[in-house]
TIKOLTI-731096 format. One record per atom (N, C-alpha, C, CB): y, x, z; atom name; residue in one letter; residue number from 1. Coordinates in pm, whole numbers, plus 32768, in hexadecimal, padded with zeros to 4 digits. Each point is the difference from the previous one (the first is absolute). Glycine has a CB too. Example, Ala and Ser with C-alpha at 12.3 -4.5 7.8 and 13.67 -1.06 7.14 Angstrom:
% residues 2
Y X Z name resn resi
7DC7 8527 830C N A 1 $
8077 7FA7 8000 CA A 1 $
8078 805A 8000 C A 1 $
7F8B 7F43 807D CB A 1 $
80DE 809A 7F3B N S 2 $
8077 8052 8006 CA S 2 $
806D 7FB3 8049 C S 2 $
7FC1 8076 7F29 CB S 2 $
***
This chain:
% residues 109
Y X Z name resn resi
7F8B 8055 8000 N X 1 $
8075 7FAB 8000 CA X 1 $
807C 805A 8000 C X 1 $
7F84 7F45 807B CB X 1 $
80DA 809F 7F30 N X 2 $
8076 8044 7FF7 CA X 2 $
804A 7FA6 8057 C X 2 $
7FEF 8071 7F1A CB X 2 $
8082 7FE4 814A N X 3 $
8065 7FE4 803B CA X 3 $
80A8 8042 7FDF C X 3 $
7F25 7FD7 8096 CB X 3 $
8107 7FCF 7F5D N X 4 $
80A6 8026 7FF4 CA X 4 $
806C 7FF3 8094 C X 4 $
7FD8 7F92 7EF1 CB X 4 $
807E 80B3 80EC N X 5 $
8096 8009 8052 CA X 5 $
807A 7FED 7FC8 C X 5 $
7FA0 808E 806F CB X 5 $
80BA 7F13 7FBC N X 6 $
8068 801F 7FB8 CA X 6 $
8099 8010 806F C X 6 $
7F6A 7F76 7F1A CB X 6 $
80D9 8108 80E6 N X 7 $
8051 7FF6 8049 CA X 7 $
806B 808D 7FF6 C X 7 $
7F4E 7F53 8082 CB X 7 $
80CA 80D4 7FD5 N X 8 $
8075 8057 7FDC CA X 8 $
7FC0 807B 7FE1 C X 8 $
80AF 7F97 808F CB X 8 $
7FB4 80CA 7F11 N X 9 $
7FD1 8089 7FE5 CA X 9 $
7FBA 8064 8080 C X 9 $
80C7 7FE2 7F46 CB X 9 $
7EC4 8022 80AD N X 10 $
7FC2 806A 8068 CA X 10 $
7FD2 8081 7FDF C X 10 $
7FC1 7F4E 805C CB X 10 $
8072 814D 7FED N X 11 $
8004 804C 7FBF CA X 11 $
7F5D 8052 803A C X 11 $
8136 7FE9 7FCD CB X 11 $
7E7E 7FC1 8081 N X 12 $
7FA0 805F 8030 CA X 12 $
7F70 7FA0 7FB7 C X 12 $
809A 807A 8110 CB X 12 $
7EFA 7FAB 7F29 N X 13 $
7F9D 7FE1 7FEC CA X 13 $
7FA7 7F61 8039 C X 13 $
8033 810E 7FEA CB X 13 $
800D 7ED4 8081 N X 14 $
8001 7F67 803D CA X 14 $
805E 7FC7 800F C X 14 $
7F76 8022 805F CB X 14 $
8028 7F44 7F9B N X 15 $
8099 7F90 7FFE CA X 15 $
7FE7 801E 809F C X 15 $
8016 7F04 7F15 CB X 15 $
8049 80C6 814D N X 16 $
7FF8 8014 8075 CA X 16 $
8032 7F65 8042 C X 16 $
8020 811F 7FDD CB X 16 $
7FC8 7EC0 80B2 N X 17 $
8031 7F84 801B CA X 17 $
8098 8028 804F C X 17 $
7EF3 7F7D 800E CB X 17 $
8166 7FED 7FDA N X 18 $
807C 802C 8026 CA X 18 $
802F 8032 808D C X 18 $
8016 7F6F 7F54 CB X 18 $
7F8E 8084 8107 N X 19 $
8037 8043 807B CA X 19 $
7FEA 808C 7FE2 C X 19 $
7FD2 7F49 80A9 CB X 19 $
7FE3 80FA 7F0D N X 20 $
801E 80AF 7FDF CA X 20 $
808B 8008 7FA8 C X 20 $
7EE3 804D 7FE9 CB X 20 $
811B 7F5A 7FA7 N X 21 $
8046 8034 7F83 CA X 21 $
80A1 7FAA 8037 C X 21 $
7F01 8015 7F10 CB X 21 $
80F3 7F90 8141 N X 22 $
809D 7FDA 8004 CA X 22 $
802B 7FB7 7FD5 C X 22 $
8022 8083 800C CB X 22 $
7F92 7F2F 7F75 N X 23 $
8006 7FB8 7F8D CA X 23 $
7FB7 7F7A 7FF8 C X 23 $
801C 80D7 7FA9 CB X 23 $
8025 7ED6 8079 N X 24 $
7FAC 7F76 7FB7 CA X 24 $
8069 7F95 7FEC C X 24 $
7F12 8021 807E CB X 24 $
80D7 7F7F 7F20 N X 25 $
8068 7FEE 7FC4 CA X 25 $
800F 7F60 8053 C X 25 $
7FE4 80B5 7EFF CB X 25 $
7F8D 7EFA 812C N X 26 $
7FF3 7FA4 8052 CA X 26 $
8028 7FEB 805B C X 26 $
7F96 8006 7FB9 CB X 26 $
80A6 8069 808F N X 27 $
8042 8013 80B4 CA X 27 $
7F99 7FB4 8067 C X 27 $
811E 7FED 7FB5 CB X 27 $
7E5E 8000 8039 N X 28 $
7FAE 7FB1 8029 CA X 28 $
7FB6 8063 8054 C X 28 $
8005 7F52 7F43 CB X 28 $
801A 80AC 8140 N X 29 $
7FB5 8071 8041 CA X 29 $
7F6B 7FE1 8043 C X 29 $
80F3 8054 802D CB X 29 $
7EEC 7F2C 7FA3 N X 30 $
7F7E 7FCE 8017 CA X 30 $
7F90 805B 7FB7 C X 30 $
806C 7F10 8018 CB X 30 $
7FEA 815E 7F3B N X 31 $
7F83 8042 7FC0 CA X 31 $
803F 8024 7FE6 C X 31 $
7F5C 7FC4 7FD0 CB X 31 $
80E5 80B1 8090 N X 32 $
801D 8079 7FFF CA X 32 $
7FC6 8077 7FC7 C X 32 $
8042 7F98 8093 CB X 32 $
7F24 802E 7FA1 N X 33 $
7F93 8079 8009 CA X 33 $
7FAD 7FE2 7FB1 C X 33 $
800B 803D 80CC CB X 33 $
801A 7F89 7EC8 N X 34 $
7FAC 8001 7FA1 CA X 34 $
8040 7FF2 7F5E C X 34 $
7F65 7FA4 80CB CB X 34 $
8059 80AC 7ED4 N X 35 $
8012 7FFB 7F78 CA X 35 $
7FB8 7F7F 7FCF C X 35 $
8014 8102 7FEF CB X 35 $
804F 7EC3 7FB2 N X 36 $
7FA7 7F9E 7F8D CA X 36 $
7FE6 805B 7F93 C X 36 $
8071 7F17 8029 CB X 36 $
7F25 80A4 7F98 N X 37 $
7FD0 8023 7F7F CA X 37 $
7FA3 7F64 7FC2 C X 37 $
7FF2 8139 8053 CB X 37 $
8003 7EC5 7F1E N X 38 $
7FD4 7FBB 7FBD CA X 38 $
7F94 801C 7F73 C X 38 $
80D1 7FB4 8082 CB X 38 $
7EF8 7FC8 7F91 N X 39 $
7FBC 8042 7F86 CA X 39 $
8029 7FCD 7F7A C X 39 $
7F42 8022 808D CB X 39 $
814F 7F93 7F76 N X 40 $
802E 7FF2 7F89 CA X 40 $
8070 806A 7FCA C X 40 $
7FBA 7F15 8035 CB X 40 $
803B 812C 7F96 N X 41 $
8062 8051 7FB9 CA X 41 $
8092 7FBC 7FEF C X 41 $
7F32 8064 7F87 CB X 41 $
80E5 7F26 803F N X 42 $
805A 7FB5 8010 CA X 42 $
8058 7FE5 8039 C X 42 $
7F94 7FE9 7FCB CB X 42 $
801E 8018 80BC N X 43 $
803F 7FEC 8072 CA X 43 $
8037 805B 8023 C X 43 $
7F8F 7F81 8031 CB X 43 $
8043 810B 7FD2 N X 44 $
8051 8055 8059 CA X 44 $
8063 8013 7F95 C X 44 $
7F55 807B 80B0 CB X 44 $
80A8 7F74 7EC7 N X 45 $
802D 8045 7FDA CA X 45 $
809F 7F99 801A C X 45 $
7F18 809C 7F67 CB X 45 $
80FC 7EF7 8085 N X 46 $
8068 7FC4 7FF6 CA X 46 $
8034 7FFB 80B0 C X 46 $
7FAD 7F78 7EF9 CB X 46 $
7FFD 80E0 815A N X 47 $
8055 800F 8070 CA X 47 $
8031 80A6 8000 C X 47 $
7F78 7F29 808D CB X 47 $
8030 8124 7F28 N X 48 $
8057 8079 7FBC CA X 48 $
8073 7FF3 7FBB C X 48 $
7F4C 804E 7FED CB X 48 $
80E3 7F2C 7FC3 N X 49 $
806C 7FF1 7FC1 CA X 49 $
805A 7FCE 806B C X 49 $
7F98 7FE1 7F20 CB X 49 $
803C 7FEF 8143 N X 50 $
8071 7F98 8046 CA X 50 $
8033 8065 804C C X 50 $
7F99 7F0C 8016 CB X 50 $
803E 8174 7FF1 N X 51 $
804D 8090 8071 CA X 51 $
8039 8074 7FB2 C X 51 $
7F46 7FE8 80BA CB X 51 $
80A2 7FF5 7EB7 N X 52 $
8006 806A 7FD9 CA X 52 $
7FC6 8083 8022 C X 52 $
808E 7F7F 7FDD CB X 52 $
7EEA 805A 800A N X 53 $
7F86 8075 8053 CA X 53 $
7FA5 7FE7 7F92 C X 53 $
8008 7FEF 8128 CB X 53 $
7F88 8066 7EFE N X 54 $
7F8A 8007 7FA3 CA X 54 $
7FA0 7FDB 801C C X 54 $
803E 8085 7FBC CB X 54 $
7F3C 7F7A 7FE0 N X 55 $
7FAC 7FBA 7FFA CA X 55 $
7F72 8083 8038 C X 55 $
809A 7F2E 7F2D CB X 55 $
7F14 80A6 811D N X 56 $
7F94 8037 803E CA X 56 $
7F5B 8004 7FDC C X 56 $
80B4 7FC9 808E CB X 56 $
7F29 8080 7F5A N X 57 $
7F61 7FEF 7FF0 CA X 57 $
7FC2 8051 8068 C X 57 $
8001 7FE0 7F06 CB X 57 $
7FE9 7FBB 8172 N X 58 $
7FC2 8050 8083 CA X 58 $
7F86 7FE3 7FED C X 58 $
80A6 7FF7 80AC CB X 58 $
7F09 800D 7FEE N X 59 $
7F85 8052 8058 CA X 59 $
8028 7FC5 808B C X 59 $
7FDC 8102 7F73 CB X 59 $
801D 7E87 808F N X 60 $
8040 7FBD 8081 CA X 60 $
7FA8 8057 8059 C X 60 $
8049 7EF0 7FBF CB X 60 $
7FC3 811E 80CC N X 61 $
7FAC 8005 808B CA X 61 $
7FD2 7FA6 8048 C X 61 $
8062 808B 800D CB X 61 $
7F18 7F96 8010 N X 62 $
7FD6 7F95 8014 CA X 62 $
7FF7 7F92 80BB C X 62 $
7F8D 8098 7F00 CB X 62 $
8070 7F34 8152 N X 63 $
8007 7F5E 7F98 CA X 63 $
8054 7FE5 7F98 C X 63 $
7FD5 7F9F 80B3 CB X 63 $
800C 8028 7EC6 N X 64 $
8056 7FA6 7FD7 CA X 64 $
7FEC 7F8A 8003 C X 64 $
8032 8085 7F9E CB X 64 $
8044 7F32 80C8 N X 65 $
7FBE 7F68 8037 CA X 65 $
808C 7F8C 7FB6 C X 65 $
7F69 806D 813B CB X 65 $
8059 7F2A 7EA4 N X 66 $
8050 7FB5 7F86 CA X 66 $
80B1 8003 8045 C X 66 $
7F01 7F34 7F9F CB X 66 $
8173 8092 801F N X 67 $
8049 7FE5 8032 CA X 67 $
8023 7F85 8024 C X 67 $
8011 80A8 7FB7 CB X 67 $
801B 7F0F 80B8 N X 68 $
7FF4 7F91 8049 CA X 68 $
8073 7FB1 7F9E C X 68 $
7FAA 8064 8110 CB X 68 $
80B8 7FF4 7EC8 N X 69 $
8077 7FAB 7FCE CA X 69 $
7FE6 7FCC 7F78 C X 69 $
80A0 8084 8083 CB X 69 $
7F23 7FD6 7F29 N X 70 $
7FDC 7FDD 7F81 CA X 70 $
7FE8 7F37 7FCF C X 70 $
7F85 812A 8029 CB X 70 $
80A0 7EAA 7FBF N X 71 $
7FDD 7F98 7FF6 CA X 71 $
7FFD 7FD3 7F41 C X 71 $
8062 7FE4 8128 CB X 71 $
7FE9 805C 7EA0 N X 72 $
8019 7FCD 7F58 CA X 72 $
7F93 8048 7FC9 C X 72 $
810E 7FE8 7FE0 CB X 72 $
7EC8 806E 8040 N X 73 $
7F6A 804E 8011 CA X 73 $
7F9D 8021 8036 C X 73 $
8058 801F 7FC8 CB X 73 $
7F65 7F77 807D N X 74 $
7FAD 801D 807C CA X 74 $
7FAF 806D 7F97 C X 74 $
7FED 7EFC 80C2 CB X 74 $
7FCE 817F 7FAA N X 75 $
7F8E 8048 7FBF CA X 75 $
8054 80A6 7FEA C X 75 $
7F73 7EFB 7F6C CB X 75 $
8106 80F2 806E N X 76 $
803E 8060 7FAF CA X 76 $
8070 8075 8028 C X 76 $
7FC4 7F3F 7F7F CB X 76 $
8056 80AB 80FC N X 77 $
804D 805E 803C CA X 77 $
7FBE 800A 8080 C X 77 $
80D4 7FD5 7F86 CB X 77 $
7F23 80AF 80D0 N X 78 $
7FAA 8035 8066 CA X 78 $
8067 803E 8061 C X 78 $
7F29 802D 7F65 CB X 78 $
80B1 801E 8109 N X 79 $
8041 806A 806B CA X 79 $
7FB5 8040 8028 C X 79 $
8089 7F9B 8047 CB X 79 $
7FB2 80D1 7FAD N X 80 $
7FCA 808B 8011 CA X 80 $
8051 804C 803D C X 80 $
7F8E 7FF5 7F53 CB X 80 $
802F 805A 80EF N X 81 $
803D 8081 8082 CA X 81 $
804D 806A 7F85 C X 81 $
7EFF 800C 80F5 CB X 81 $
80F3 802D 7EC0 N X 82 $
804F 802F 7FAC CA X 82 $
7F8C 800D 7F8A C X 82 $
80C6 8075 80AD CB X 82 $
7F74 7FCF 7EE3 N X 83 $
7FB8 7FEA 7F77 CA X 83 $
8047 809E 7FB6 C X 83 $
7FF0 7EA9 7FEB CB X 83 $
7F98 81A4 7FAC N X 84 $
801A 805B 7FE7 CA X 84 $
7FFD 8006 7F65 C X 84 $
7FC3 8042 80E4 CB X 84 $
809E 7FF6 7EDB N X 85 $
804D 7FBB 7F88 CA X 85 $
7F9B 8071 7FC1 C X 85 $
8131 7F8F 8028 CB X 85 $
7EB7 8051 7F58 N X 86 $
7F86 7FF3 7FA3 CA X 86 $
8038 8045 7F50 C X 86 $
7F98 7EF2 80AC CB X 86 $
8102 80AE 7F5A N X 87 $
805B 7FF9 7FA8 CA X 87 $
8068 7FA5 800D C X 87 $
7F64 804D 7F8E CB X 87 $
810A 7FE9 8040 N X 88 $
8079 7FDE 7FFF CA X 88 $
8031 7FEF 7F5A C X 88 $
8019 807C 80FD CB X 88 $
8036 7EEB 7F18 N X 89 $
8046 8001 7F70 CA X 89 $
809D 7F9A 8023 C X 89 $
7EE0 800C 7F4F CB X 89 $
8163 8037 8055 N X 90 $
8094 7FA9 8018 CA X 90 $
7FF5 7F91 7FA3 C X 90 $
80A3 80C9 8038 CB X 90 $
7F80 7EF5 7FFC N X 91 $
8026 7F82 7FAD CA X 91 $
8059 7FF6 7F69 C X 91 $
7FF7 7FBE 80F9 CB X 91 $
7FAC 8037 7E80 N X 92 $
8044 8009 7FB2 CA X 92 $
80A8 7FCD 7FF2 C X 92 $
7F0D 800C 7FCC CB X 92 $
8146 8015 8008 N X 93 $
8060 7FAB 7FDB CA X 93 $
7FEB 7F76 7FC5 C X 93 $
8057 80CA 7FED CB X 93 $
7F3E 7F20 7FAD N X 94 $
8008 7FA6 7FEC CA X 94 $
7F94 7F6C 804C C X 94 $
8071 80BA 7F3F CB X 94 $
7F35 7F78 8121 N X 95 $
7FE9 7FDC 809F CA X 95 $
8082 7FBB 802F C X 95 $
7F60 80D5 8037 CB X 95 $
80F4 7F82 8004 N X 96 $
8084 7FE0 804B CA X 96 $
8046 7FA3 7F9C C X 96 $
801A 80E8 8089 CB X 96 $
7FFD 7F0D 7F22 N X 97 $
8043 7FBE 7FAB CA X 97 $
7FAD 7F7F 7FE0 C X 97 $
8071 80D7 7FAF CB X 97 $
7F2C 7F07 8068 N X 98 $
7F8F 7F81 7FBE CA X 98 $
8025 7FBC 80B3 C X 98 $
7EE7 8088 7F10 CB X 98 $
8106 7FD1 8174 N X 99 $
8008 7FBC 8073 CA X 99 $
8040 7FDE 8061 C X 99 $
7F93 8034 7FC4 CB X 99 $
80CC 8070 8030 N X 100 $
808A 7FE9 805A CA X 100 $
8035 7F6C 800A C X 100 $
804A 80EC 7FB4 CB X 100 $
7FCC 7EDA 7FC9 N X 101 $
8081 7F80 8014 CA X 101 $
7FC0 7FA4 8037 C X 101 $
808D 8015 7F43 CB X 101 $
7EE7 7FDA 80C8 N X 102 $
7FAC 7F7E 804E CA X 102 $
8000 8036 807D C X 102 $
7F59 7FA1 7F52 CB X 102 $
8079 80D7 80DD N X 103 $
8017 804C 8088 CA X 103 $
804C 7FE7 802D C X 103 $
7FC0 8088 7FE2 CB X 103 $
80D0 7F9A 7FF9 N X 104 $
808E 7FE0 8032 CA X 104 $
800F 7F60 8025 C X 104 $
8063 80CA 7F62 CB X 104 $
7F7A 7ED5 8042 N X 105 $
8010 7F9B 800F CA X 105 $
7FB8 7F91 8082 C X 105 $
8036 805E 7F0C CB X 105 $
7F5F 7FF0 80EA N X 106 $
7F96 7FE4 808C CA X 106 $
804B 802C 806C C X 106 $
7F1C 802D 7F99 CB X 106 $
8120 8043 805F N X 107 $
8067 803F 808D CA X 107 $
7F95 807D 8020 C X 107 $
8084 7EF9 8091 CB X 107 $
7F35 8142 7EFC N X 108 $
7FA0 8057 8031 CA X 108 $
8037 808E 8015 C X 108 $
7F55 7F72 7F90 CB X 108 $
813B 8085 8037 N X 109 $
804B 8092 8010 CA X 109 $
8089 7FEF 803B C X 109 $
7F8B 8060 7F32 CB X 109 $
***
């Protein structure tokens, strides 16, 4: 099973959860300590567009146990203690350009 990330530029080798990195964009300190990942490409990727960040091909750690919030996808987004990036790709321009303006419009940026 392939897993994705989508979120801000990371310059090391793991995604990390936001009480190390400082970073989460939810302010939700209920999952702090934990990374999402998915197994739709899609998905992360249009939350890579909504930060202007990139797109992930991890190696989650394991448990990966579902995510409770997920609801427009039951099955498809997980949490994980951190996840170790596999590959990295930026979001084409023309990505950002097909999703940004629905993103924006949702209030996703």
């Amino acid at each position: 099973m392939t897993y994705w990330h989508g979120g801000p530029r990371i310059a090391g080798d793991w995604v990390l959860p936001p009480y190390l990195t400082g970073k989460c964009r939810s302010g939700d300190s209920d999952f702090d300590h934990v990374v999402f990942v998915t197994t739709v490409r899609s998905l992360a990727l249009n939350y890579a567009i909504s930060c202007g960040g990139w797109l992930y091909e991890v190696n989650p750690t394991l448990p990966v146990v579902p995510d409770p919030g997920t609801t427009l996808l039951p099955g498809a987004a997980f949490m994980c203690e951190s996840a170790f990036i596999l590959r990295r790709f930026r979001p084409s321009r023309k990505d950002v350009a097909e999703r940004l303006p629905l993103l924006t419009a949702l209030g996703a940026r």
